[in-house]
Structure formats: C-alpha cells, structure tokens
C-alpha positions in Angstrom: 80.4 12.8 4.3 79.8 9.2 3.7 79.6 6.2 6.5 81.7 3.6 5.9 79.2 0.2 6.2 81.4 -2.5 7.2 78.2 -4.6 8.2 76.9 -4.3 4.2 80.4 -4.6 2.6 80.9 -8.3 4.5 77.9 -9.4 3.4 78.3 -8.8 0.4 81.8 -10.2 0.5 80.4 -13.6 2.3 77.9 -14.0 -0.4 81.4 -14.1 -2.5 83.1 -16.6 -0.5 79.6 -18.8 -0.3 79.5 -18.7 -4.6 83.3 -19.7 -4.2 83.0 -22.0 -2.2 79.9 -23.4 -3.9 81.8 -24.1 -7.0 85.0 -25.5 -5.0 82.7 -28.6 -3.9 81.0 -28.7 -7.1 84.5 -29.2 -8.2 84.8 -32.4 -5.7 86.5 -30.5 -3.0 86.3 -30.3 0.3 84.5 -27.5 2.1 86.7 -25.3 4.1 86.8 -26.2 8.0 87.7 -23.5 10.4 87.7 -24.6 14.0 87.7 -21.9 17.3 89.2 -22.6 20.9 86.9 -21.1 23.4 88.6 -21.1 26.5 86.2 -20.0 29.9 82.9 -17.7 29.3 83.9 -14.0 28.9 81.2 -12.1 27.3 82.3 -10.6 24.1 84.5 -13.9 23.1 81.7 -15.5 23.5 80.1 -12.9 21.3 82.8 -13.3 18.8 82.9 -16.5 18.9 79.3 -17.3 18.0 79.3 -14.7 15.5 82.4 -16.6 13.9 80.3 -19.9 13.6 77.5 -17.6 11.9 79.8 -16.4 9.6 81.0 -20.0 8.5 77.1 -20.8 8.0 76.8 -17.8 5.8 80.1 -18.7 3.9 79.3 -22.8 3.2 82.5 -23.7 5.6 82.0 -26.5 7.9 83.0 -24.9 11.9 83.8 -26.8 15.0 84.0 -25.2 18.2 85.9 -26.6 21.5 85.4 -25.4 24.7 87.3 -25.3 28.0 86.4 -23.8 31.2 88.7 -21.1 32.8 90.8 -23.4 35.3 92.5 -26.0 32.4 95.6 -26.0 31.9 98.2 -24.6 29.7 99.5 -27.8 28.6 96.0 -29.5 28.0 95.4 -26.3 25.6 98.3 -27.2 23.7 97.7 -30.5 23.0 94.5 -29.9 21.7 96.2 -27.4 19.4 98.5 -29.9 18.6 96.0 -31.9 17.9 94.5 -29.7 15.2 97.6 -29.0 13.8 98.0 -32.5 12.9 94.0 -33.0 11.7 94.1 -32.9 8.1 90.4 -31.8 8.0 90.7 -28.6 10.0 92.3 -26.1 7.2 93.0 -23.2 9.9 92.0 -22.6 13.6 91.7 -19.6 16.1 92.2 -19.3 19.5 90.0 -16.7 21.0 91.9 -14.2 23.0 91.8 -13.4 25.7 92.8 -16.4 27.7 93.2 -17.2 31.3 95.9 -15.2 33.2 97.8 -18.7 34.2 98.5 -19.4 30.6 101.0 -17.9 28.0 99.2 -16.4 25.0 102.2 -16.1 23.2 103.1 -19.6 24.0 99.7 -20.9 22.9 100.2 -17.9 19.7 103.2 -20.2 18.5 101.9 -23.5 19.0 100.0 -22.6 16.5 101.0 -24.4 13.1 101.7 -20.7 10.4 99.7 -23.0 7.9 96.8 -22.8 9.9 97.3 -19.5 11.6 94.3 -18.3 10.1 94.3 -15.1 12.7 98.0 -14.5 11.5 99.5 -13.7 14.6 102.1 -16.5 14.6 105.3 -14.8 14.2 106.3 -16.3 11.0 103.2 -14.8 9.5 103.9 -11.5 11.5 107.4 -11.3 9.8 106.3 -12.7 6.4 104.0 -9.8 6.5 106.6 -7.3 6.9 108.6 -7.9 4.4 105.8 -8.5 2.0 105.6 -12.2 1.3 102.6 -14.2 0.9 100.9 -15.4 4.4 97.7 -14.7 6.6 97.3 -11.2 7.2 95.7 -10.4 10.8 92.3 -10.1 9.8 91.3 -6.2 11.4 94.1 -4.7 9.5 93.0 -6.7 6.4 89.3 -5.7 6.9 90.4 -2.1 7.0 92.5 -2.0 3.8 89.0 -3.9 2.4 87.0 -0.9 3.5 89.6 1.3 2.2 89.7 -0.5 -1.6 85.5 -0.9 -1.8 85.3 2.6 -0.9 87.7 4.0 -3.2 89.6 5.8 -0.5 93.2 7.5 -2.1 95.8 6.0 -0.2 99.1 6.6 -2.4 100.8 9.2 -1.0 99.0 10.1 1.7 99.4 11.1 5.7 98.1 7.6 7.6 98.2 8.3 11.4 97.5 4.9 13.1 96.1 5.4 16.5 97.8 2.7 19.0 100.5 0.3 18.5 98.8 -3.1 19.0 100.2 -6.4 17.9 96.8 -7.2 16.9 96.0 -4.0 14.9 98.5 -0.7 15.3 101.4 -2.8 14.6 100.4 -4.4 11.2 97.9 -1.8 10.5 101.1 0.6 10.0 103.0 -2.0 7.9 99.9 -2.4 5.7 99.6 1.3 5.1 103.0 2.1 4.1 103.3 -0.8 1.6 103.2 -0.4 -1.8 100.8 -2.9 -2.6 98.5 -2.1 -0.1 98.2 1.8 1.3 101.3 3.1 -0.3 100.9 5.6 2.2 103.6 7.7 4.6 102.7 6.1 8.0 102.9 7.9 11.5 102.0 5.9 14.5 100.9 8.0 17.7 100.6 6.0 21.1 99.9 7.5 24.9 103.1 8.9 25.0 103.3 10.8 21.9 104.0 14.5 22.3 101.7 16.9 20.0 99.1 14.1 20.0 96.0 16.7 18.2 98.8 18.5 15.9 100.0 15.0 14.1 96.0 13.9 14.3 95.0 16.8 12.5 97.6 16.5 9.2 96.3 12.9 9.0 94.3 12.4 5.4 93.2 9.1 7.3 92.8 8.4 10.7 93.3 5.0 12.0 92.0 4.8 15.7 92.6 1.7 17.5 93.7 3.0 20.7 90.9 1.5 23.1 89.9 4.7 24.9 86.3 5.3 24.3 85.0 8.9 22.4 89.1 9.7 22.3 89.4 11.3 19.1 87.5 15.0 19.2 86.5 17.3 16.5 90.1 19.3 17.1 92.3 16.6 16.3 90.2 15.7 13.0 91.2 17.7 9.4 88.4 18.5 7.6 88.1 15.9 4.9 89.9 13.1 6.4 88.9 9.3 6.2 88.6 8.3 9.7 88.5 4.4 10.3 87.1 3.8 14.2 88.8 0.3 15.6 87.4 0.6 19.1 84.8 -1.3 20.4 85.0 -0.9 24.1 81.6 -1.7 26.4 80.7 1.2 27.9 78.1 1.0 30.9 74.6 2.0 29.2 71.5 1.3 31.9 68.9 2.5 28.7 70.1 -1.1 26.8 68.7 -3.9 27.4 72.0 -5.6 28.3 72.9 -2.9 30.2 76.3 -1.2 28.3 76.3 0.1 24.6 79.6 -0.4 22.0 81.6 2.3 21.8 84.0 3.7 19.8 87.4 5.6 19.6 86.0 8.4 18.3 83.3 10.8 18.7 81.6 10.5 16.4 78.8 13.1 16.2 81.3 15.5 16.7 83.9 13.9 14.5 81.3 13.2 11.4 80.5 16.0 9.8 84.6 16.9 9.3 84.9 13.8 7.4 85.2 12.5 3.9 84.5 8.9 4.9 84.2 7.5 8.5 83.4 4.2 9.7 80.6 3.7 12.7 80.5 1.8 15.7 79.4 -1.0 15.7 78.6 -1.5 12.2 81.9 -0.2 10.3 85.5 -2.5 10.8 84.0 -5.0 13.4 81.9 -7.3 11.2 85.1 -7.0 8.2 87.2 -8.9 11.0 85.1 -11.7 11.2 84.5 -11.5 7.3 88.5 -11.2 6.7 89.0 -14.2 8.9 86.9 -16.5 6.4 88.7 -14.7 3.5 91.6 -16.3 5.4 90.2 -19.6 6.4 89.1 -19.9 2.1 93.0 -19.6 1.5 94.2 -21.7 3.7 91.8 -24.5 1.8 93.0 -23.4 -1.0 96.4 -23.9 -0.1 96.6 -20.5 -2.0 99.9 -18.7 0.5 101.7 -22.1 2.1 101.5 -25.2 -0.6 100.1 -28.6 0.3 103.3 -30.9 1.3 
C-alpha cells in the first residue's frame, strides 16, 4: 500500500512553476497576477484563501486579495468583478465560494470573464471541458488526475467510481476519467440515491470519493487493490485539537488502508494539489497558453 502525498507532489510542482516563472521574467515578462474575492469571514475560505496567497509566494506570482463583509451587495460584487475583468494586469481571478445566501453564485460564476476563469467553473469552460477543447480545467479534478499521472496509477481501461456528482468535483471528475487523454477509463458515478451503493464500490479499480459525508467509505465497499482518492475534507468536532475540530475525510481510512494499492490521506493527499492546480492555471492564463491574447 502506498499513501498518496499530495502535500510533497505540490511542492514539488510549485518549485516547477517558481523555475518557470523565473525564466518568464528573465525573459521581460510579466509575473503572473492572480487576484481572490473574499467575501464575509467563514473559517475555512479564509483558510483557503490565505493558503492561496502562500501559494502565489511560493510560485513567484504577484496576488491581490479584496475583501467584503457578509452584508454587500450582489451588484457591488459584480462590478468589482467587472472590474477585474477589464484590468489587464490581473491574468485570472477567483471568487471564493461560498458566498452570502442573498447573492447568486452562479450569477457571480458567469460574470466571470472564461479568460480569467482560473477556477473553471464558468460554463464556457465547463462545456469546453466536455467535449475536450483547450480551457481551465476545475482545479480538484485536475489535481487528482496529477496524483494519478506522478503516481503511475493504470487508468486505461479501468472501473472509475466517482463518489458524488458535484459541479465542483463529481461532475468534471467523471468527464476527466472517461477521456481519452486523461483517465481513459469506464466511469460510474454513484450519488445518495444509488441502489447497490457497496456492490458498484467494490468493482471500482479506483475509488473517487467526493461525497462530503465523513468516514463514508468502509472496508466492505473497498476491492482489495484499488486506488482510493479521498476528496472530503469535512470539519469534524475534535475537543483534543487545539482549534477544537480535526479534517476529515470520506473514507475510513484505517480501515480502508490496508485494502489498497494507493490511497490518498486527509489532509495531506488532493487538498494542497487544488491549490497547486489553481497556479498551474493562473501560469496559463499568463501565458495566454488555452485563450490567445486579442
């Protein structure tokens, strides 16, 4: 069994990007600029967030982070997105989900200029994706087909189950999986209402759980030898930490371990590639590499 170490694979991967990007101002370019809406002060976006910022230090980018508090307003968030649309400076922006129950995420999703969609959940990028043209992939699917690559992890012809049906991960996750150029796999995708949940789980040669229910996935619904890749990261309410909850998982994982080929921990496995695939993104979109410079 070998644990999947998403934590040592970005940095490696960031000390890639940081030798890229290196040479790209060497070369009198700019230095990409990826800039993060922060709307109100939930805890893990906050988390994310500052982890983001870390991660453009680490990568040479320069970052600029706005903040609003919980009560502004849909339309002042979209003129500051409309704003950074129009700033030539900015190369691609985020929008940390989630936000505010009064405003329209998929409203404030497709405000978002696709050449600077640098999450890629606009839906030209989502649709792009799916029919396999160049655009921004979303960056924990992309992360996991990373892990898969580094690792060496057969995917051609395999049984993928994804766990969940997300348009954040289960959704493009699937599509990923089942392309040629990427898993070249035969896909399933289970959800809560799937009937013979365990049976499909168990003919899975890789797991994919993103179903945000902590511990879900048991030893029964595992075949021995699978890759399991664990998307959850819920907070689960831990008095022995200092700040009171511990991370955990989708699956469980000292049960779940010793069946496997490859599994990924959490924290530690897909979380930190997300961040790590959204500079990968944010490097492109300098680059101009998937939409052109008009």
């Amino acid at each position: 069994m070998t644990i999947i170490d998403g934590k040592a694979t970005a940095a490696t991967i960031k000390q890639e990007i940081a030798a890229e990007v290196a040479e790209m101002v060497a070369n009198g370019m700019k230095r990409p600029h990826l800039a993060a809406i922060l709307v109100g002060h939930d805890g893990g976006s906050e988390t994310y967030v500052r982890n983001k910022v870390l991660a453009c230090e680490a990568c040479g980018f320069d970052s600029t982070l706005i903040r609003f508090e919980d009560d502004v307003t849909e339309e002042e968030l979209l003129t500051c997105i409309n704003g950074l649309n129009e700033n030539e400076d900015i190369d691609g922006f985020i929008v940390q989900l989630p936000l505010p129950a009064h405003i329209s995420e998929q409203k404030v999703i497709e405000a978002i200029d696709y050449r600077k969609d640098v999450d890629g959940f606009h839906p030209v990028n989502v649709g792009r994706m799916n029919i396999g043209l160049p655009c921004y992939l979303s960056a924990t699917p992309k992360g996991i087909i990373e892990l898969l690559r580094r690792y060496n992890i057969p995917t051609s012809g395999k049984h993928c189950v994804v766990l969940g049906r997300s348009n954040i991960v289960g959704k493009p996750m699937a599509s990923l999986m089942m392309m040629k150029n990427f898993g070249d796999a035969t896909v399933t995708v289970c959800h809560s209402r799937t009937a013979n949940l365990k049976e499909i789980c168990r003919n899975a040669d890789i797991l994919i759980a993103a179903i945000g229910r902590p511990e879900f996935v048991t030893a029964e619904m595992v075949k021995p030898g699978a890759a399991v890749i664990d998307v959850g990261t819920t907070r689960v309410p831990d008095t022995s930490r200092p700040k009171g909850f511990r991370l955990c998982g989708d699956v469980k994982f000292d049960e779940v371990a010793p069946l496997c080929s490859f599994i990924s921990p959490v924290p530690g496995g897909v979380g930190p590639m997300t961040i790590c695939m959204l500079m990968l993104n944010t490097l492109a979109a300098a680059k101009h590499e998937y939409y052109p410079a008009e």
